[in-house]
VEXDREN-2710 file (C-alpha; in Angstrom, 1 decimal):
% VEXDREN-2710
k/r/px/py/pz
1/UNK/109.9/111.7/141.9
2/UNK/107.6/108.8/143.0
3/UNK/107.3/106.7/146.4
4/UNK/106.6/103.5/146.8
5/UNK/103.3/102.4/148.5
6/UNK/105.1/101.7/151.7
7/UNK/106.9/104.3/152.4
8/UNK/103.9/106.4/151.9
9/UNK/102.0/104.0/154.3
10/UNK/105.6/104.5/156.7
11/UNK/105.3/108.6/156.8
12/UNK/101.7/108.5/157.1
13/UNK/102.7/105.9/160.2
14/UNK/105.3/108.2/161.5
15/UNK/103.6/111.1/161.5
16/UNK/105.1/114.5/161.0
17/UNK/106.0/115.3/164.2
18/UNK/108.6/111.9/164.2
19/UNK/109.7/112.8/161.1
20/UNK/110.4/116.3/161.3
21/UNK/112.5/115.6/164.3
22/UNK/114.4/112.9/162.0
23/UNK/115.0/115.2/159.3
24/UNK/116.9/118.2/161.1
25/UNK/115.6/120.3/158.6
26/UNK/114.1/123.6/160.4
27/UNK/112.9/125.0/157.4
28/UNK/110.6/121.8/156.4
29/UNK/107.3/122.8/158.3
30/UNK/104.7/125.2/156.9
31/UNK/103.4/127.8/158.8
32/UNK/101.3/126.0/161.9
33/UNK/98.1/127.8/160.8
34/UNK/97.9/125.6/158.0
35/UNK/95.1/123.0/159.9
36/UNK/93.2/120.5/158.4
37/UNK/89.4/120.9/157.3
38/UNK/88.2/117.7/159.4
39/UNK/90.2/116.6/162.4
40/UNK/91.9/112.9/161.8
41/UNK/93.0/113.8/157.9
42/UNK/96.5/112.7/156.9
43/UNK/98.2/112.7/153.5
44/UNK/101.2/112.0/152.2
45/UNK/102.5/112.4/148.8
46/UNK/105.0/113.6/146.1
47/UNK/104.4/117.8/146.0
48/UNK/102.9/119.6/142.9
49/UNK/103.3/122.9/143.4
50/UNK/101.8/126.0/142.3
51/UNK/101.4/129.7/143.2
52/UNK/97.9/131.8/143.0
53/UNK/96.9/135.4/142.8
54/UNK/95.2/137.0/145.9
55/UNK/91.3/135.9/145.4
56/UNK/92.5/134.3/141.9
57/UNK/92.2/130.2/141.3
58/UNK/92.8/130.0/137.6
59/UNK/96.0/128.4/138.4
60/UNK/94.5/126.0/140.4
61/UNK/92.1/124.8/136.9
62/UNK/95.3/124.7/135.0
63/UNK/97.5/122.2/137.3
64/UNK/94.2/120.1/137.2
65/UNK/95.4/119.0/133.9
66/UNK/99.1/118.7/134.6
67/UNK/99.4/117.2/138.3
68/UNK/100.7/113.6/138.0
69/UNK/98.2/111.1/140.0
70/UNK/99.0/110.6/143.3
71/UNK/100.1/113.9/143.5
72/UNK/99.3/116.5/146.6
73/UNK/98.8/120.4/145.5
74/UNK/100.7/122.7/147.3
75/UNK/99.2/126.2/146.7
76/UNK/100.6/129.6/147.8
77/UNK/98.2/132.3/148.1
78/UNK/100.3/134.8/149.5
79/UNK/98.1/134.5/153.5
80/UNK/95.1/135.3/151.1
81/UNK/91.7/134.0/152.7
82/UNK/89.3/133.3/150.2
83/UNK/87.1/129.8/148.6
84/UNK/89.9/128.9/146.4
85/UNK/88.4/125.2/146.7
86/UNK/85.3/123.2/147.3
87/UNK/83.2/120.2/146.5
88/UNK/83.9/120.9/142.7
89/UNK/87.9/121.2/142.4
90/UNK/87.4/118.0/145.1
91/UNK/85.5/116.0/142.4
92/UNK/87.8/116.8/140.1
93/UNK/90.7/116.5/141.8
94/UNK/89.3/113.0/142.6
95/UNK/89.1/112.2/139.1
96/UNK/92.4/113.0/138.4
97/UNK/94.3/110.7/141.2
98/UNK/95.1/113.8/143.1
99/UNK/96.3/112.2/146.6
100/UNK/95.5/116.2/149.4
101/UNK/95.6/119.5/148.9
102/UNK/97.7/122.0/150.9
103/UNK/96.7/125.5/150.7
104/UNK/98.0/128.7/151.7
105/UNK/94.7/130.4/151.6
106/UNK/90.8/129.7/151.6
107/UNK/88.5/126.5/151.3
108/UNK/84.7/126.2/151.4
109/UNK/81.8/123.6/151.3
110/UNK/83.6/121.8/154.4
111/UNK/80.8/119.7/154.6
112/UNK/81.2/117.6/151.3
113/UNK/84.9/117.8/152.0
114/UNK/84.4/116.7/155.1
115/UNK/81.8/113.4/153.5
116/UNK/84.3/112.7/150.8
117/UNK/87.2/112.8/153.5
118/UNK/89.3/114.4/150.9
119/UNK/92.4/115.7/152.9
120/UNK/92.4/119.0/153.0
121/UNK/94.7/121.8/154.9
122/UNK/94.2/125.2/154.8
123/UNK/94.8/128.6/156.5
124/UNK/91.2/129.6/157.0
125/UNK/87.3/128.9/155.7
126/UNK/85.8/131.4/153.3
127/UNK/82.0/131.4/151.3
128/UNK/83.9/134.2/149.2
129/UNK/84.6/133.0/145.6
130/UNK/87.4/133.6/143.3
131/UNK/88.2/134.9/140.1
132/UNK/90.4/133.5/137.2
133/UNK/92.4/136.0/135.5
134/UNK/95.8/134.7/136.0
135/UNK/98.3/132.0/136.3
136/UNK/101.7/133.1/138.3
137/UNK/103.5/129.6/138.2
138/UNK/102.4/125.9/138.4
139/UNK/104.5/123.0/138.9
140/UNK/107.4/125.4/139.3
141/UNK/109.2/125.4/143.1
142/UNK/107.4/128.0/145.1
143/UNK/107.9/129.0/148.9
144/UNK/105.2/128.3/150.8
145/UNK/104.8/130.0/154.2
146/UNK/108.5/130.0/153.9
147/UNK/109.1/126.2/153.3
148/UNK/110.5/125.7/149.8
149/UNK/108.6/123.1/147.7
150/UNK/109.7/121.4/144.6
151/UNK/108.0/119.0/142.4
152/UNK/108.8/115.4/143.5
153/UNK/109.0/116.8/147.7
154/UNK/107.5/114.9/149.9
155/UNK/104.5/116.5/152.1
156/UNK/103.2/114.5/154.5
157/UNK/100.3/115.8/156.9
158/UNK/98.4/115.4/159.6
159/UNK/97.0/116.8/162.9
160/UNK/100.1/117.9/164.1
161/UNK/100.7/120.0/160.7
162/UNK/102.4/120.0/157.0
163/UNK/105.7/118.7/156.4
164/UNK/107.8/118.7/153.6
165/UNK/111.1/116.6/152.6
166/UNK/113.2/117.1/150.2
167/UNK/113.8/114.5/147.7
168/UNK/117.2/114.1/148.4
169/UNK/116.7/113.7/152.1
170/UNK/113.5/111.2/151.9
171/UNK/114.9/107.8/152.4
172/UNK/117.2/109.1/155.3
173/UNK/114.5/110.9/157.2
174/UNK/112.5/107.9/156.6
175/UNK/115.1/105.2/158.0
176/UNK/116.1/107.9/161.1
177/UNK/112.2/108.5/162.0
178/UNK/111.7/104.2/162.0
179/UNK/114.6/103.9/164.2
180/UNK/112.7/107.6/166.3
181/UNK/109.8/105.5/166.6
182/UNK/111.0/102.1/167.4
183/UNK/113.0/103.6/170.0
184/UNK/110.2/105.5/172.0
185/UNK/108.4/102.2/171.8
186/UNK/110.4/100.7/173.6
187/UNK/110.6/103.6/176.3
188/UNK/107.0/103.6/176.9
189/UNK/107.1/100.0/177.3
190/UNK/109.5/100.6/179.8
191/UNK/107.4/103.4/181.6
192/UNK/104.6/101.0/181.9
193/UNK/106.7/98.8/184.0
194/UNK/107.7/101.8/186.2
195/UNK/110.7/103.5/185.3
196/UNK/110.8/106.9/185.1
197/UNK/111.1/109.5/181.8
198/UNK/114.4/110.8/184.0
199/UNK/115.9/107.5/184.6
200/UNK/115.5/107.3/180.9
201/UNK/116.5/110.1/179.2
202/UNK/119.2/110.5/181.2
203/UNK/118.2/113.4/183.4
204/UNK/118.5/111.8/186.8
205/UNK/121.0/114.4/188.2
206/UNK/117.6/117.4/188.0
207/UNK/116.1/114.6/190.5
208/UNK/119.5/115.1/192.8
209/UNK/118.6/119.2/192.1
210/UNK/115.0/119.5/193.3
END
């Protein structure tokens, strides 16, 4: 599945909170201790995803040369917190046109990621290396942190967390989180003229209440 430039530039707009509330899909956000690395980073991106051992990132060197460009890796570790990734799977993954990486699991070298301002989100930080002795699945549909992830998904992440959209459901969510956003635009334009968030929302009869 690919995306057009704009409605990668849209979700990245809309942000994940908008859009999670658009899709009405409970099951589309990662675990919320997936954070990102450096505070501001935001992705978004067709999902290529792929499933490590605990402590074990051969899988990660074999997707290298599969992962269509523009990709973002999705990578379930099982919770496992260990250096999965740094500034050397970053370089490469530059080369290759990969678009983020979402990890269940371990990063380190924050400070080049950080400089390259490679998007980044992970469960934790870890100087402990990995070993490469197996390959469980890549670019097959995984569950990560309980969110199912296919190829062709579309994650989309930011401060507020990771996101991911079916294919089938991208174009709605998309439309149904413009018309989210236009609409509270126009409701903070109309607090800043001095009506209230009751008045609204319709919740005038709490006011009555208190």
């Amino acid at each position: 599945m690919t995306y057009s430039a704009e409605q990668l530039a849209q979700a990245c707009k809309l942000g994940t909170s908008t859009l999670f509330e658009a899709s009405g899909i409970p099951t589309s956000v990662a675990d919320i201790a997936i954070r990102p690395v450096w505070a501001g980073a935001s992705v978004a991106g067709p999902a290529y995803p792929l499933e490590c051992s605990p402590g074990d990132n051969l899988a990660i060197h074999i997707a290298m040369e599969k992962v269509p460009r523009g990709s973002i890796l999705v990578i379930s570790t099982g919770g496992f917190v260990a250096g999965y990734w740094g500034e050397v799977l970053t370089v490469a993954a530059e080369a290759a046109g990969v678009a983020g990486l979402i990890i269940d699991g371990g990063v380190r070298d924050i400070a080049a990621l950080t400089a390259r301002r490679f998007p980044v989100f992970s469960r934790g930080i870890s100087m402990r290396g990995t070993i490469k002795a197996s390959s469980p699945s890549v670019g097959r549909p995984i569950s990560f942190t309980g969110t199912p992830v296919a190829t062709g998904d579309l994650v989309v992440a930011d401060d507020d967390g990771v996101l991911v959209i079916p294919a089938a459901h991208v174009a709605q969510t998309l439309a149904q989180g413009q018309a989210r956003a236009d609409k509270e635009a126009k409701m903070m334009d109309a607090l800043r003229e001095g009506r209230s968030t009751l008045e609204l929302m319709g919740l005038t009869s709490w006011r009555q209440e208190q």
